[in-house]
SERO-4910 file (N, C-alpha, C, O; in steps of 0.05 Angstrom, whole numbers):
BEGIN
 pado doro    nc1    nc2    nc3   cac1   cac2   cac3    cc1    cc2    cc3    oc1    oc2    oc3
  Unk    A    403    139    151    393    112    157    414     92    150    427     95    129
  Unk    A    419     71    166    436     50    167    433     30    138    411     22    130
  Unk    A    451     25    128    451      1    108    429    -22    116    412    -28    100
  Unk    A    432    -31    138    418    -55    150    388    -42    145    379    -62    134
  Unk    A    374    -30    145    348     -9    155    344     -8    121    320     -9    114
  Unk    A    364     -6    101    349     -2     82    350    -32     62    370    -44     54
  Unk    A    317    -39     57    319    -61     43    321    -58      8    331    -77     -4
  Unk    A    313    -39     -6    318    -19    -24    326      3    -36    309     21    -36
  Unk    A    344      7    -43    352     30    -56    352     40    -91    363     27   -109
  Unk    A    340     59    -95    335     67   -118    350     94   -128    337    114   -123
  Unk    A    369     98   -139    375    124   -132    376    134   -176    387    117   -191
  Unk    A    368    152   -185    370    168   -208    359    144   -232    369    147   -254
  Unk    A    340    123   -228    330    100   -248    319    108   -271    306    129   -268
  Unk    A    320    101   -291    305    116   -313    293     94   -329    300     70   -325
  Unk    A    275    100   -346    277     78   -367    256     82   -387    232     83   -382
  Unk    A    270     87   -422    253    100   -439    250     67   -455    265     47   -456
  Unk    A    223     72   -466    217     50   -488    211     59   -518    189     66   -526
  Unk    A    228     59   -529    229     62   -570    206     47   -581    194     27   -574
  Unk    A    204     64   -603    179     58   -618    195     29   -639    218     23   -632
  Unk    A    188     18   -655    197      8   -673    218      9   -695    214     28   -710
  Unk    A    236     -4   -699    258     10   -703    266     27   -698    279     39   -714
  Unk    A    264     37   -668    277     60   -652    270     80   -656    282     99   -647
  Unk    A    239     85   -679    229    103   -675    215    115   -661    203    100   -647
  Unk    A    209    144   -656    193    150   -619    212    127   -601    225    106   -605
  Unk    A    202    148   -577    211    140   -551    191    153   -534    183    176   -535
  Unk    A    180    127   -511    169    145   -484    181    142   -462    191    120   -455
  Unk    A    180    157   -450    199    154   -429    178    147   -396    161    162   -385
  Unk    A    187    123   -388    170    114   -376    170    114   -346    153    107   -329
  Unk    A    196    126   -343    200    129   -319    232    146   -322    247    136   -338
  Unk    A    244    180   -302    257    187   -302    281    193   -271    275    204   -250
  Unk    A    297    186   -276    309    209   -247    293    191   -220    289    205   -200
  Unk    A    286    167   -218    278    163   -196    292    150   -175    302    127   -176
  Unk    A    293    169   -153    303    163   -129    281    144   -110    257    147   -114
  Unk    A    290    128    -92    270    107    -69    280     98    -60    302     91    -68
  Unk    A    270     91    -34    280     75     -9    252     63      1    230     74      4
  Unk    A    263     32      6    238     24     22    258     11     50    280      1     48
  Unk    A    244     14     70    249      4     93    253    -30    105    232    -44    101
  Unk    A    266    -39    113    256    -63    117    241    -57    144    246    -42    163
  Unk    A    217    -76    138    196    -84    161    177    -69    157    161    -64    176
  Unk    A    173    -58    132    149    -30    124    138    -38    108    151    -56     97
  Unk    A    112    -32     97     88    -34     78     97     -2     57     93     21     67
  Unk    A    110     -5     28    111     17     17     97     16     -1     96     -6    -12
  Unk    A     79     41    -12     54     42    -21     69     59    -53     81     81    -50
  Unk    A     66     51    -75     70     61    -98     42     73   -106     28     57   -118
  Unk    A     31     99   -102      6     98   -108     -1    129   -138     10    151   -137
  Unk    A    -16    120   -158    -10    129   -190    -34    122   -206    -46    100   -207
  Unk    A    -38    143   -217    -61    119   -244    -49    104   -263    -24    104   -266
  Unk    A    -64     90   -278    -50     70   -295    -38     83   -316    -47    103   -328
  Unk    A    -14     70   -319      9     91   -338     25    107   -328     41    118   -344
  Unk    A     28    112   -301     40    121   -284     77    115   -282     96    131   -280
  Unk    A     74     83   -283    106     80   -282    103     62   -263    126     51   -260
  Unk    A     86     51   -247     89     38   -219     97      9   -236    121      3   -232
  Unk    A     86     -7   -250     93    -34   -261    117    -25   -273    133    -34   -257
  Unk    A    130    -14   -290    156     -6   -303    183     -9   -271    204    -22   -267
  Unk    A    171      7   -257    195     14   -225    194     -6   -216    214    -14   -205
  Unk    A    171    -22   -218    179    -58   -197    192    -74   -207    211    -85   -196
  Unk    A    181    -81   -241    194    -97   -257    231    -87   -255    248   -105   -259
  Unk    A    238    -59   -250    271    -64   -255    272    -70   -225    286    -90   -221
  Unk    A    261    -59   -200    267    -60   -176    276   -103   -171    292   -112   -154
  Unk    A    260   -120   -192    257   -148   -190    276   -159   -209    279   -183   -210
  Unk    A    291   -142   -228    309   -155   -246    293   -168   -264    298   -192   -269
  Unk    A    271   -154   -275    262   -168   -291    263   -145   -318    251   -148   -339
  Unk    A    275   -130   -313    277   -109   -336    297    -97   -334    306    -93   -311
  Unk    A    314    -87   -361    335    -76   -362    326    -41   -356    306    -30   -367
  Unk    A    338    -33   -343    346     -2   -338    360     20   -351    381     13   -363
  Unk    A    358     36   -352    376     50   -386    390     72   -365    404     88   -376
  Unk    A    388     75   -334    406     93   -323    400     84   -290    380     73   -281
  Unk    A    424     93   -276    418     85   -246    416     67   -230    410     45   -239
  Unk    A    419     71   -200    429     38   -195    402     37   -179    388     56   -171
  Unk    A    398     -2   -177    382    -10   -158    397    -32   -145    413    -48   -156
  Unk    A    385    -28   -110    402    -43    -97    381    -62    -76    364    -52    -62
  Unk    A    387    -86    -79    365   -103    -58    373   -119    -38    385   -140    -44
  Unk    A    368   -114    -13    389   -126     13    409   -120     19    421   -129     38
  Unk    A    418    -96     -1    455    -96     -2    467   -105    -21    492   -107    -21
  Unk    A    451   -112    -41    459   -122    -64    453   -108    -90    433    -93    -89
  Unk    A    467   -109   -115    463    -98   -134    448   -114   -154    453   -136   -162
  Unk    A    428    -99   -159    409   -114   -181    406   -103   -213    406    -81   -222
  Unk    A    404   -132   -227    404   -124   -256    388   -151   -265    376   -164   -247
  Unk    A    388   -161   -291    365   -185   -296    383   -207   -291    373   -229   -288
  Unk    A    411   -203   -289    428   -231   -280    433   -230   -248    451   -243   -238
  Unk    A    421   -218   -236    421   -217   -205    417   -238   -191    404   -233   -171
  Unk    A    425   -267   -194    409   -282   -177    405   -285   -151    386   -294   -139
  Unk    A    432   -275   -140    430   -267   -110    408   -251    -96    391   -263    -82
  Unk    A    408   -224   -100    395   -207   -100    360   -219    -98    345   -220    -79
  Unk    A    358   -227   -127    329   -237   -134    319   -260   -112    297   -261   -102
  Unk    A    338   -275   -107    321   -292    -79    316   -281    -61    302   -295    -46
  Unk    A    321   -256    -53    304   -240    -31    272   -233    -38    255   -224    -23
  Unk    A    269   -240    -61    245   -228    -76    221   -252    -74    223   -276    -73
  Unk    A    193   -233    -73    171   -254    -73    159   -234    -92    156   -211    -85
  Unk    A    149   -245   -119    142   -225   -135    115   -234   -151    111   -256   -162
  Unk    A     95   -206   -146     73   -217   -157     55   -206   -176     42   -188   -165
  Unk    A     50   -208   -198     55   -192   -224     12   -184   -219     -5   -193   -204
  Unk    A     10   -168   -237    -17   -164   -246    -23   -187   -263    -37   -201   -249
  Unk    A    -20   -198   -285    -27   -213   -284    -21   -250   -270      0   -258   -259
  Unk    A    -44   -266   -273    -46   -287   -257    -23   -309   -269    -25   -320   -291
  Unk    A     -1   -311   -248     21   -337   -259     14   -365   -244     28   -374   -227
  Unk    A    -12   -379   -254     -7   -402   -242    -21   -424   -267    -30   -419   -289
  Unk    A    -20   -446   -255    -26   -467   -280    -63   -471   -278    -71   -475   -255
  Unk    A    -78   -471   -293   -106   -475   -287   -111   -506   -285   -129   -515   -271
  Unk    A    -97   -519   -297   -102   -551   -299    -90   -559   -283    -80   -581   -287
  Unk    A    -85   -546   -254    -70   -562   -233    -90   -554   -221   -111   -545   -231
  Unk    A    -82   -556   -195   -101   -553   -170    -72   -533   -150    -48   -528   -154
  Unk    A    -94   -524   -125    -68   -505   -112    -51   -515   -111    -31   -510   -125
  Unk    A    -55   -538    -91    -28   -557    -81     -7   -559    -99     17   -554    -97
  Unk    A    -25   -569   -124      4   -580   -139     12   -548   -161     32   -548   -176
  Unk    A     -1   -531   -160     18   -508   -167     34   -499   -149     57   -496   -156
  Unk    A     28   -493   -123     45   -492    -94     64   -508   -102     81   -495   -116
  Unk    A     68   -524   -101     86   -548   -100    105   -548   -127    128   -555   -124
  Unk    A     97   -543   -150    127   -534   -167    130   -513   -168    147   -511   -186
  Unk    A    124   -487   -159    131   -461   -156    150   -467   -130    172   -454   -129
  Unk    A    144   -482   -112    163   -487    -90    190   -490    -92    208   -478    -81
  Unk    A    189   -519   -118    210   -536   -129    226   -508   -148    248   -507   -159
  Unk    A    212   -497   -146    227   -478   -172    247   -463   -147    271   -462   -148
  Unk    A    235   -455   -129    253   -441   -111    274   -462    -97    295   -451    -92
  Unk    A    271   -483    -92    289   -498    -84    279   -508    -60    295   -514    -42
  Unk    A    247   -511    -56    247   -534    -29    237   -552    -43    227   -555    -66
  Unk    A    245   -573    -14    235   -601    -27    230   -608      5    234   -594     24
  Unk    A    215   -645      5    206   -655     20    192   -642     44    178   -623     38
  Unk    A    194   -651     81    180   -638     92    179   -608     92    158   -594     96
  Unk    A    197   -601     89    201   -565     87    183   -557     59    177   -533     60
  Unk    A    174   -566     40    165   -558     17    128   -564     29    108   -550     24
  Unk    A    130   -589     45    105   -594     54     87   -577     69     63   -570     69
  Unk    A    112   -573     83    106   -548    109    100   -520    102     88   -506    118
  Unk    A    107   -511     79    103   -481     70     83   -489     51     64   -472     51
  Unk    A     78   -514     28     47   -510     17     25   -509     35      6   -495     30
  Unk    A     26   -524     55      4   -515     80     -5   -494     88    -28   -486     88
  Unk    A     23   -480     97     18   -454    108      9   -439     90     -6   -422     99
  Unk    A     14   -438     66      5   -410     41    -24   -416     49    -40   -402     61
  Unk    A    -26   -451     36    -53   -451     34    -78   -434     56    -96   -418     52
  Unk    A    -69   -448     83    -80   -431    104    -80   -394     97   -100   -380    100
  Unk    A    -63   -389     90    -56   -365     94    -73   -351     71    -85   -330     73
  Unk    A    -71   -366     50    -97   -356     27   -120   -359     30   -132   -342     16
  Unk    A   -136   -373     42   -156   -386     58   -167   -405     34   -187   -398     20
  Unk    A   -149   -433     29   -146   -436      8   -147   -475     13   -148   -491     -5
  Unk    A   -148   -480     38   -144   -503     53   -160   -524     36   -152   -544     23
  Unk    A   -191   -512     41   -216   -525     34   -207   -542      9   -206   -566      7
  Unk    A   -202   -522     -8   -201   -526    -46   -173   -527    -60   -163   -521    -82
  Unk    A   -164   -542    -29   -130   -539    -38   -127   -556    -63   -116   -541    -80
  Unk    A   -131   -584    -77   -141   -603    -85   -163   -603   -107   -170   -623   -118
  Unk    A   -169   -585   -111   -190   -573   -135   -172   -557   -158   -154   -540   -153
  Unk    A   -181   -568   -189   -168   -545   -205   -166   -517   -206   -189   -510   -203
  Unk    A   -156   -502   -207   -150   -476   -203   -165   -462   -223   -171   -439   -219
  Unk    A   -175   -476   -248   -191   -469   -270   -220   -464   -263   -232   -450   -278
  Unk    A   -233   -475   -240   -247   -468   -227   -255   -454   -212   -278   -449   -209
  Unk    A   -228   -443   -195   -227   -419   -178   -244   -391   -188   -246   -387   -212
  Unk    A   -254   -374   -171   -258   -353   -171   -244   -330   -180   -220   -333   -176
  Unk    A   -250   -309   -190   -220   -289   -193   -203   -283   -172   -179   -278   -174
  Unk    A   -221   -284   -147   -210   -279   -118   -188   -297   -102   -168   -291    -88
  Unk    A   -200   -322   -109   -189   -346    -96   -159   -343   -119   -137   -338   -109
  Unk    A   -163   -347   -150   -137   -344   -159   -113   -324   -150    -89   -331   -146
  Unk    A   -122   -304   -149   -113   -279   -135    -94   -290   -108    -70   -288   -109
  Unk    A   -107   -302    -82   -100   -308    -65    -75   -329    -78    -52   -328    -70
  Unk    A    -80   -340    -92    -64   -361    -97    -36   -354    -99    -16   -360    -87
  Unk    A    -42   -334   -124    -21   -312   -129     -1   -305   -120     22   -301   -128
  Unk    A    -18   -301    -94      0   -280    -73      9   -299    -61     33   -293    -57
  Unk    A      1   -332    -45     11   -349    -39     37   -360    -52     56   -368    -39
  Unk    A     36   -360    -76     59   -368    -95     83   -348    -90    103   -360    -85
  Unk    A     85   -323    -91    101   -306    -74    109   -310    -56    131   -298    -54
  Unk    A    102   -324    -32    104   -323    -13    122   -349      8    131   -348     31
  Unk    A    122   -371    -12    127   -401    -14    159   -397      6    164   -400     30
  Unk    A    174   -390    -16    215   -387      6    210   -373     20    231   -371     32
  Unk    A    192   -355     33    189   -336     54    213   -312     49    233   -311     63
  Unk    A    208   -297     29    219   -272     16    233   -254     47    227   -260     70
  Unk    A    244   -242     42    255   -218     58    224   -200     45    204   -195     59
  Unk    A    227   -190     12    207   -173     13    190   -183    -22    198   -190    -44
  Unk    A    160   -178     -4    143   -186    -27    134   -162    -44    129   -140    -34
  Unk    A    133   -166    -73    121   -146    -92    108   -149   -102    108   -167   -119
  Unk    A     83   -130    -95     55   -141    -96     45   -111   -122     45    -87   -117
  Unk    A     38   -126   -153     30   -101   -170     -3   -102   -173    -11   -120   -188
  Unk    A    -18    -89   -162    -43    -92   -169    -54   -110   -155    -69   -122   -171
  Unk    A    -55   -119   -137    -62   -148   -125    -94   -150   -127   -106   -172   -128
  Unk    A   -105   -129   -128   -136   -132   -119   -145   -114   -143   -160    -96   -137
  Unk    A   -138   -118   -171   -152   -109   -193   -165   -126   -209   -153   -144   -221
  Unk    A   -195   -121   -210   -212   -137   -225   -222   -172   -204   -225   -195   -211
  Unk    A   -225   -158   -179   -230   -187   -157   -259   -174   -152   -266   -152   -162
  Unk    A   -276   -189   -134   -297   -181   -118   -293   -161    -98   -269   -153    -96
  Unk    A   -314   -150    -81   -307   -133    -54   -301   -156    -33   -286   -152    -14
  Unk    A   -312   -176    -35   -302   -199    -11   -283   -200    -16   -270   -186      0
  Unk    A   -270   -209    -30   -239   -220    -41   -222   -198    -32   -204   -199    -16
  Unk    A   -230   -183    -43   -214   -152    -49   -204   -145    -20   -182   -135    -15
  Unk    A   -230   -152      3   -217   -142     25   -209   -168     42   -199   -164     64
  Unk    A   -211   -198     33   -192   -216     38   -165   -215     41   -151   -222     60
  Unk    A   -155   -202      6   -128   -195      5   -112   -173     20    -89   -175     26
  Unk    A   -129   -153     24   -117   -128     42   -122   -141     67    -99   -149     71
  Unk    A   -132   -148     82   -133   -155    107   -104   -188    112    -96   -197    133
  Unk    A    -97   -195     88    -74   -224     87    -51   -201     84    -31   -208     96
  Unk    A    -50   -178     71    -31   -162     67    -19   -141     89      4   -134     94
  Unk    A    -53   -132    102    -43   -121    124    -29   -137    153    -17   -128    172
  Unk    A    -39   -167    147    -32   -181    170      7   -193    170     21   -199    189
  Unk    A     14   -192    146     39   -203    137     54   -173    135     74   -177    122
  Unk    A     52   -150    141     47   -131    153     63   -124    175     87   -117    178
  Unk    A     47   -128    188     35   -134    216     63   -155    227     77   -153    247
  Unk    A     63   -172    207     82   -192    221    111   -188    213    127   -206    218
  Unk    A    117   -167    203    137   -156    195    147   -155    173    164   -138    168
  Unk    A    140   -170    159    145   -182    128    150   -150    109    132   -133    111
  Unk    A    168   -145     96    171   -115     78    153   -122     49    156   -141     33
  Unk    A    140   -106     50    114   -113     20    126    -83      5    128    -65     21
  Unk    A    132    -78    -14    126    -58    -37     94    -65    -53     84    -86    -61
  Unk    A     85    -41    -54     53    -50    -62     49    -29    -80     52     -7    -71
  Unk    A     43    -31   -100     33    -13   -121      2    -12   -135     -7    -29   -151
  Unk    A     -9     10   -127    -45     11   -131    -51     34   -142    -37     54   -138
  Unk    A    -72     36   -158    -80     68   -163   -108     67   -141   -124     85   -140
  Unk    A   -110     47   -126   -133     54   -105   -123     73    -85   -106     62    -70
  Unk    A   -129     99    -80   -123    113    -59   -127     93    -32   -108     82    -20
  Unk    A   -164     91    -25   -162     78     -1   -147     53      9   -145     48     32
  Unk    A   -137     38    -13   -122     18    -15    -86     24     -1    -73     11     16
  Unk    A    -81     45    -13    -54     58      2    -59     70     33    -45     66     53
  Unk    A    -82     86     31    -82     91     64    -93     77     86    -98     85    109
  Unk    A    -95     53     75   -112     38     95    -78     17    105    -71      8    127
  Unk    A    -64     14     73    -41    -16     85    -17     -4     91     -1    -18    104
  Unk    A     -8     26     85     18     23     81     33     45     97     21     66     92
  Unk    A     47     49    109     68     52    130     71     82    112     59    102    121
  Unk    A     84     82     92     98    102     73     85    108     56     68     90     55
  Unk    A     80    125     35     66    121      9     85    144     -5     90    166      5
  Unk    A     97    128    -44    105    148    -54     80    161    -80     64    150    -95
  Unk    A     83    172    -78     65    181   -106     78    189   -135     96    205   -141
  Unk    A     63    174   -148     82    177   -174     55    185   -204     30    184   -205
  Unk    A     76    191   -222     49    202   -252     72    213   -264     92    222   -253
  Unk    A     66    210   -286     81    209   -313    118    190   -301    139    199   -312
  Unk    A    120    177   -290    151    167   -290    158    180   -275    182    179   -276
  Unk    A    149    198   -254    171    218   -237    150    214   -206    126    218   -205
  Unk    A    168    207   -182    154    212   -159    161    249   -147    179    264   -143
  Unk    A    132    247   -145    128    272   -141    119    280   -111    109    300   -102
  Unk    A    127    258   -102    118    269    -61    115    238    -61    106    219    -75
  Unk    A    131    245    -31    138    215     -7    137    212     19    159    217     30
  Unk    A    123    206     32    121    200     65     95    184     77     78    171     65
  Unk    A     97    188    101     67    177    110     53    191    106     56    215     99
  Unk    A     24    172    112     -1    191     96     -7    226    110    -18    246     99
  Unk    A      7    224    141     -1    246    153     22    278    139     20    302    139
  Unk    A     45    256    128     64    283    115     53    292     90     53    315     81
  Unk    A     41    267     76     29    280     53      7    298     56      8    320     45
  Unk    A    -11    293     70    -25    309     68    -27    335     79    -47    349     74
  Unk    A      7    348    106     10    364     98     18    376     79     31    397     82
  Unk    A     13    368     60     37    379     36     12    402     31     19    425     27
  Unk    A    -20    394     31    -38    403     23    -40    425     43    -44    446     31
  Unk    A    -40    428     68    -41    450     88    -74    442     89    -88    463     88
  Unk    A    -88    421     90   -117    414     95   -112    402    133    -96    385    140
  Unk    A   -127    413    145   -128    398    169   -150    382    170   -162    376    149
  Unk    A   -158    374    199   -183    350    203   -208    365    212   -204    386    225
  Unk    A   -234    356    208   -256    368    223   -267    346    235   -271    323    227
  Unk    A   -273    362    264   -294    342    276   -312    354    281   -312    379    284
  Unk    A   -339    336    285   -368    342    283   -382    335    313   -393    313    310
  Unk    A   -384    339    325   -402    332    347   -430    341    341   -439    360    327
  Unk    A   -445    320    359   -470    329    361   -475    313    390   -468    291    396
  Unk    A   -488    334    404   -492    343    432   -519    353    452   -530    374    444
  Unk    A   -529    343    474   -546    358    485   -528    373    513   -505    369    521
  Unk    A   -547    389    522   -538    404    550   -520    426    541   -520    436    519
  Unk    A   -504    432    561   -493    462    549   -481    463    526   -456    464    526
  Unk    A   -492    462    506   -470    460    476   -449    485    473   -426    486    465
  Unk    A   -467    508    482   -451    534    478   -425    539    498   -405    552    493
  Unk    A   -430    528    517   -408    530    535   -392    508    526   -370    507    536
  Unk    A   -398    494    513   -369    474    511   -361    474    485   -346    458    474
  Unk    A   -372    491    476   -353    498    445   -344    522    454   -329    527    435
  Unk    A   -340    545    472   -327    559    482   -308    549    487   -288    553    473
  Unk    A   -307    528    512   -282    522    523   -267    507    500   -243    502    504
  Unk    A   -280    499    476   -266    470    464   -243    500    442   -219    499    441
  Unk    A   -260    520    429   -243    552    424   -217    550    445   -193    547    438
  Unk    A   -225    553    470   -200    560    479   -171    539    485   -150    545    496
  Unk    A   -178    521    477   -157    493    468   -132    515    458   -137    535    445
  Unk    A   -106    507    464    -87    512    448    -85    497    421    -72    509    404
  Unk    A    -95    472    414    -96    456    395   -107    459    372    -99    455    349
  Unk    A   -137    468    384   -157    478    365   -156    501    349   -151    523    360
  Unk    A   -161    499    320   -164    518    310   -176    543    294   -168    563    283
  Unk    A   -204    526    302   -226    539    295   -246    515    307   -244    491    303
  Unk    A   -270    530    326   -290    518    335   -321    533    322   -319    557    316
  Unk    A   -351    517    317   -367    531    312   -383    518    322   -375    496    330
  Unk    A   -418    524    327   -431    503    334   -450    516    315   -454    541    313
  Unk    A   -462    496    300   -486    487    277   -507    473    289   -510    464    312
  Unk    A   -528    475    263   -549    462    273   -552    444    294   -533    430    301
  Unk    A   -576    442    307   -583    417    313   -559    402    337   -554    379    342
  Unk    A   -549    431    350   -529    419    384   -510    402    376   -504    380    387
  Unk    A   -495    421    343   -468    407    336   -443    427    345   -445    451    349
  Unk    A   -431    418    346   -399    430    345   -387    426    313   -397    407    302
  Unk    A   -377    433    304   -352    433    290   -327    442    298   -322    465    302
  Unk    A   -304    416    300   -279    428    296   -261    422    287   -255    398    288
  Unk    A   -242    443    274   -221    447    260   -192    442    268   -183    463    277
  Unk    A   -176    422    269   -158    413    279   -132    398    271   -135    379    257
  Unk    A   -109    404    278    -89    387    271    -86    364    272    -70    365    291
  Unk    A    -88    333    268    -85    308    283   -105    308    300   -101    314    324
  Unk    A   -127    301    293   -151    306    306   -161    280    323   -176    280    343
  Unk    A   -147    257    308   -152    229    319   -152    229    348   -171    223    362
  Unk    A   -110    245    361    -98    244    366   -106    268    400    -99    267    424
  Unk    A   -121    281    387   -145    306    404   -170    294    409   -187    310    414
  Unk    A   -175    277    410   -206    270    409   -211    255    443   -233    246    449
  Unk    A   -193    254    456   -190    249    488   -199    266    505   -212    262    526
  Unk    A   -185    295    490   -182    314    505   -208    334    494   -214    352    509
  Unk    A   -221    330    472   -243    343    466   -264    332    470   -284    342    461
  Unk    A   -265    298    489   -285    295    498   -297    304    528   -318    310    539
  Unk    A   -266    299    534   -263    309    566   -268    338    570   -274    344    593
  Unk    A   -267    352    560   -262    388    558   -300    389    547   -315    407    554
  Unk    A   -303    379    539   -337    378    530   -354    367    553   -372    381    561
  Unk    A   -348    342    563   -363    344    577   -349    354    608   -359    340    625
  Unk    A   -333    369    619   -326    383    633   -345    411    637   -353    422    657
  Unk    A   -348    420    604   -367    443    613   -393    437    610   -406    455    600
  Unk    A   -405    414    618   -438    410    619   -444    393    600   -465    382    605
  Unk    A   -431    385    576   -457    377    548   -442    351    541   -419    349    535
  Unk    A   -463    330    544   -468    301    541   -459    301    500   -466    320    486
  Unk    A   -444    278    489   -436    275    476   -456    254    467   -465    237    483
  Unk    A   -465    255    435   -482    236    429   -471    224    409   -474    200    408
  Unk    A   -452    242    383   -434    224    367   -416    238    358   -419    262    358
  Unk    A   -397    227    351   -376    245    335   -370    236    307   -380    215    300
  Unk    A   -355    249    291   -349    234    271   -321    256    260   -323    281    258
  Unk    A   -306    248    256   -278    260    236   -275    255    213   -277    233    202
  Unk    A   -272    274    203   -255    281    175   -238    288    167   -233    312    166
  Unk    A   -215    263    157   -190    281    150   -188    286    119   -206    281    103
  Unk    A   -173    293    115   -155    299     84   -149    275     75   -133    261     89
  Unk    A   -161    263     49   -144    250     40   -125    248     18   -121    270      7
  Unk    A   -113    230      9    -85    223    -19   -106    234    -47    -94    242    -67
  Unk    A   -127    235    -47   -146    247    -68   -144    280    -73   -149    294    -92
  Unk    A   -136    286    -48   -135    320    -49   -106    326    -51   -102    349    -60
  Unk    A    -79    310    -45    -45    307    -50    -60    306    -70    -78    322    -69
  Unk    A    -61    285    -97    -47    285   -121    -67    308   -134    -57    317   -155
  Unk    A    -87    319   -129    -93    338   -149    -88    360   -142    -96    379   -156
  Unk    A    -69    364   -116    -51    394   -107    -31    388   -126    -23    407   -141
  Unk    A    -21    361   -129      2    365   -134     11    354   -169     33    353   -181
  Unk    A    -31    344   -182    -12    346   -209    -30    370   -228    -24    379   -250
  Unk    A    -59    378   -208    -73    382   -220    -97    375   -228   -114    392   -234
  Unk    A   -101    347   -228   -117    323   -236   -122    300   -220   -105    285   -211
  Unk    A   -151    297   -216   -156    275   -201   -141    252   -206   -132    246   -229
  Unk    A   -138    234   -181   -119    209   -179   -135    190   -211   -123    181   -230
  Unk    A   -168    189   -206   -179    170   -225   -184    181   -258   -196    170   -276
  Unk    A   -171    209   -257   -169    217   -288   -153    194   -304   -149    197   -328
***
């Protein structure tokens, strides 16, 4: 992959933390290699303690590193990076904004801090606000806000110089389910619009719903990397689908058996099919057409794939929420 193509590079990072007076050490992260893409959603996905806040904080120059390089845009990063760091929109778990202001005017010196001013500073507190859905109550103290609405804010404040790439730790921990899927749906849309997000969650569905890539990490070490469909061959789990059907059911789970694709067909109770399949999403054209080709009216289907819940406990042992 081309220099230009990679917006991060992580190659052998480590980083142990000493007990007091240098007594004990844990080691919080080892040996870690990463690449994130520019124009991709990369999914850091771990339970808490994992390492995911430790890997962002040096990935942002906000922490010293005890081995290995990190590189951002093409640039080399360390906590005196300032070059580097203006590519960065960074957004911590906890909430960085002022409560005794209102959005606007936290927008507006988080702005100044990055270096806009006048209409251009005008023009991007707008747009966050819009973009947080934040318009209404732009003008209201923030001490009032909701956990949700602060949250948005959050991520608005990130977002102000219009980053190359945003780093988003936890964004949707301890919000509502409205909120919660406010923020993934502003995340998947900036996304969408090309924007490079690094995102770090221990929500499984949270990683397979936003992100392009996902690495998986536990104790300091990533232990499997790709899209969700490589990970989960890692498991050798394929997809099932379920039909349920009137008219010839038996004849068209015959023919749906003789699919080269398919890899196991059955029919169950009640004028169902079951089947067993690689990329099943991806088959589901051809197993409607081949179904009702041999006689039998389709009444619903439903798929099941594998998910990142069945990777990390192939691969540490232990459920993701242990």
């Amino acid at each position: 992959m081309g220099p230009d193509r990679t917006l991060i590079a992580l190659e052998g990072v480590g980083k142990v933390f000493r007990g007091h007076l240098g007594i004990g050490r844990k080691v919080a992260v080892e040996g870690l290699d990463l690449e994130v893409r520019s124009g991709e959603i990369f999914g850091l996905l771990g339970p808490n303690g994992a390492g995911k806040t430790t890997t962002i904080s040096m990935v942002c120059g906000l922490m010293e590193r005890d081995g290995g390089e990190v590189a951002v845009a093409g640039l080399p990063m360390d906590v005196n990076a300032t070059d580097a760091k203006a590519n960065i929109g960074y957004v911590p778990q906890d909430l960085a904004i002022y409560p005794d202001l209102s959005a606007r005017e936290n927008l507006r010196f988080f702005g100044r801090l990055q270096k806009l001013r006048g209409k251009e500073l005008d023009t991007r507190v707008d747009a966050v606000l819009e973009l947080a859905g934040l318009t209404d109550r732009a003008d209201d103290r923030t001490a009032d806000y909701s956990g949700g609405m602060k949250r948005r804010l959050n991520i608005g404040i990130g977002l102000l110089h219009e980053p190359r790439l945003l780093v988003l730790d936890e964004p949707t921990v301890g919000v509502d389910p409205q909120s919660r899927n406010a923020i993934l749906e502003a995340v998947d849309e900036l996304g969408t619009g090309g924007m490079s997000i690094l995102y770090t969650t221990h929500y499984m569905e949270e990683a397979e719903r936003l992100c392009d890539r996902i690495a998986i990490i536990d104790e300091g070490k990533i232990l499997a990397e790709g899209s969700r469909r490589e990970l989960v061959d890692i498991v050798g789990q394929k997809d099932r689908v379920t039909l349920t059907a009137k008219g010839a059911v038996h004849a068209a789970a015959e023919a749906l058996d003789a699919l080269d694709r398919t890899d196991e067909v059955t029919t169950i109770e009640d004028g169902g099919i079951e089947i067993v399949a690689q990329d099943a999403r991806t088959l589901l054209p051809l197993i409607i057409g081949t179904t009702a080709d041999a006689g039998a009216t389709i009444n619903s289907v439903e798929v099941v794939e594998p998910d990142l819940e069945a990777v990390f406990l192939h691969l540490t042992g232990k459920a993701l929420r242990d």
